[in-house]
C-alpha positions in Angstrom: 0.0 0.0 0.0 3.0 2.3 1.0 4.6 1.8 -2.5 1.5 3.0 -4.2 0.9 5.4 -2.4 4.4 6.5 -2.6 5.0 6.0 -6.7 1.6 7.9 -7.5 3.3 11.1 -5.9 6.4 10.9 -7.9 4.8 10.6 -11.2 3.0 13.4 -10.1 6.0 15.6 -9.1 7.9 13.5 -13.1 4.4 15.3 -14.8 5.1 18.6 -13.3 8.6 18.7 -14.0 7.4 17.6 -17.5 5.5 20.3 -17.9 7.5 22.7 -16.9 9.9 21.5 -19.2 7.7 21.3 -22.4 6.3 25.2 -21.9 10.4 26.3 -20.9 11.4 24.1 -24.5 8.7 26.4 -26.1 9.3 29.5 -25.2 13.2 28.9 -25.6 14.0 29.6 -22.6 12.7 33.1 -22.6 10.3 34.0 -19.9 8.6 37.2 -20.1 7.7 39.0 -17.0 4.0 39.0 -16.0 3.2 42.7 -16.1 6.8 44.6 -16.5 4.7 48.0 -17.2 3.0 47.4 -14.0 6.2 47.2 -12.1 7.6 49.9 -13.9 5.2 52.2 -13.1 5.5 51.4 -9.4 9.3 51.8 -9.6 8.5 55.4 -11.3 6.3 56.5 -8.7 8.5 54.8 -5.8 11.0 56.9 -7.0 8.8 60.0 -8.0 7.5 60.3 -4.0 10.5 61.8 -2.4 11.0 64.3 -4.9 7.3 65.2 -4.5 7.4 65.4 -0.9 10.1 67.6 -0.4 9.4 69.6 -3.5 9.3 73.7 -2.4 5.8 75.4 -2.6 7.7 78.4 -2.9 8.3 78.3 -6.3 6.8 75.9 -9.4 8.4 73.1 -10.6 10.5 73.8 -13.6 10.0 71.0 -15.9 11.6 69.8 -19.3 8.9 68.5 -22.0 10.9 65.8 -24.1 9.4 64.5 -27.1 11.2 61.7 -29.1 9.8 61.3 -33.2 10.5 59.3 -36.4 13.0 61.9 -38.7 9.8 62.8 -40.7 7.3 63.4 -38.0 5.8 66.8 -37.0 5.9 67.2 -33.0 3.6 70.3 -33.2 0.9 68.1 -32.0 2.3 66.2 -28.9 4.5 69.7 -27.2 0.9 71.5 -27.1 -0.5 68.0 -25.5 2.3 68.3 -22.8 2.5 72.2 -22.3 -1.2 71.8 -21.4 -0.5 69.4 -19.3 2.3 70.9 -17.4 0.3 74.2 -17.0 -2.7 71.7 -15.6 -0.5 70.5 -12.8 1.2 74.2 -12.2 4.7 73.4 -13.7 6.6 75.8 -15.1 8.1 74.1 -18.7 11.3 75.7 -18.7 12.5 73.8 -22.2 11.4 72.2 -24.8 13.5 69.4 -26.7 12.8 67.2 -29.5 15.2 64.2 -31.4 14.2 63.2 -34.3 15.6 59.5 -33.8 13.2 57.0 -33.9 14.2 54.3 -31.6 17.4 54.4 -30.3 18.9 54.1 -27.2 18.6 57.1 -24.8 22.2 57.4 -24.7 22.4 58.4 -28.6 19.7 61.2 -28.5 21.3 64.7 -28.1 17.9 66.5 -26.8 17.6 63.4 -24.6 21.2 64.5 -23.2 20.6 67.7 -22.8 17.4 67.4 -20.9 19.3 64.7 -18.3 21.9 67.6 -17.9 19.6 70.7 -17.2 17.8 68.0 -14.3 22.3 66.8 -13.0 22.8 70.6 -13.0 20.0 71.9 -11.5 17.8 74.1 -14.2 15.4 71.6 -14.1 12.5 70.0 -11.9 12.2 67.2 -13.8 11.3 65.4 -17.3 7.8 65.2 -18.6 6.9 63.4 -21.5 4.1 61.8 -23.8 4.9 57.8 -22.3 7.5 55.9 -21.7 8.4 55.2 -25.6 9.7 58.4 -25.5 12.3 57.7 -23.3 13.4 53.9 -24.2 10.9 50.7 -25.1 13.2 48.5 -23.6 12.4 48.2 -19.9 16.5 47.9 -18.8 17.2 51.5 -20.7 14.4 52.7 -19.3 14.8 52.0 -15.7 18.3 53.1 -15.4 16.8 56.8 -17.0 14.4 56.8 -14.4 16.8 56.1 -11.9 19.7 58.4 -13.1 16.9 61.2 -12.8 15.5 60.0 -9.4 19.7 60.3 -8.2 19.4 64.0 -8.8 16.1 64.4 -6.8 14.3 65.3 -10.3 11.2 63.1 -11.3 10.3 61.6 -14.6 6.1 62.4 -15.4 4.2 60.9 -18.5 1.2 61.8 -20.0 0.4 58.5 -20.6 1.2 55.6 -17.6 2.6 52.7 -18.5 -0.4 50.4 -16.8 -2.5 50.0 -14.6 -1.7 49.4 -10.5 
């Protein structure tokens, strides 16, 4: 009886390991997390919170409006979208920058640049900007922006979040 008993729980533990095996052989060993825009956007506001709560009331918050298009693509449209909302939340935009790049890393946009040195040297609040595209698609680029702004007690805002809680 002990035997039975006994070899009926290890094929059940052989069929889980099976299956584990078969969806890890499909998916070729890449595993996507379950809701990396979810986490994201806690990590942004995580971040975000200190820099909110110690913001001065004296003054507004000066804040940089950062738009990232294709080469041919007007960004008329989406600055107006983003002014508005600054004024809505009573920032101050102090700049306005614009790469025509498409997607590229952060690193190899020169408005991108200049917008993470007027937050390192002080002329700037923070970054606000249409989603998180606009900044990097990859989640690894994008999270080490968010934290090299976070480091100089800026914040990073989007129009757009990148999902729901």
């Amino acid at each position: 009886m002990r035997a039975t008993a006994r070899r009926t729980r290890d094929t059940s533990w052989i069929d889980k390991d099976n299956q584990f095996i078969d969806a890890f052989s499909r998916s070729r060993g890449l595993r996507e997390p379950a809701n990396s825009n979810a986490e994201l956007r806690r990590l942004r506001e995580w971040l975000n919170e200190p820099v909110f709560a110690h913001r001065s009331s004296v003054r507004a918050c000066r804040v940089v409006i950062y738009v990232r298009t294709l080469p041919a693509q007007n960004p008329s449209l989406i600055f107006t979208t983003l002014r508005t909302e600054a004024t809505q939340r009573g920032w101050h935009v102090g700049h306005e920058l614009h790469d025509a790049i498409g997607q590229a890393a952060p690193q190899q946009c020169p408005q991108w640049l200049q917008a993470r040195k007027f937050m390192h040297e002080g002329f700037a609040d923070g970054v606000l900007v249409k989603d998180r595209n606009h900044i990097s698609s990859y989640d690894d680029e994008y999270r080490y922006e968010l934290h090299f702004v976070a480091e100089r007690q800026c914040f990073t805002a989007l129009l757009v979040p990148e999902a729901a809680p």
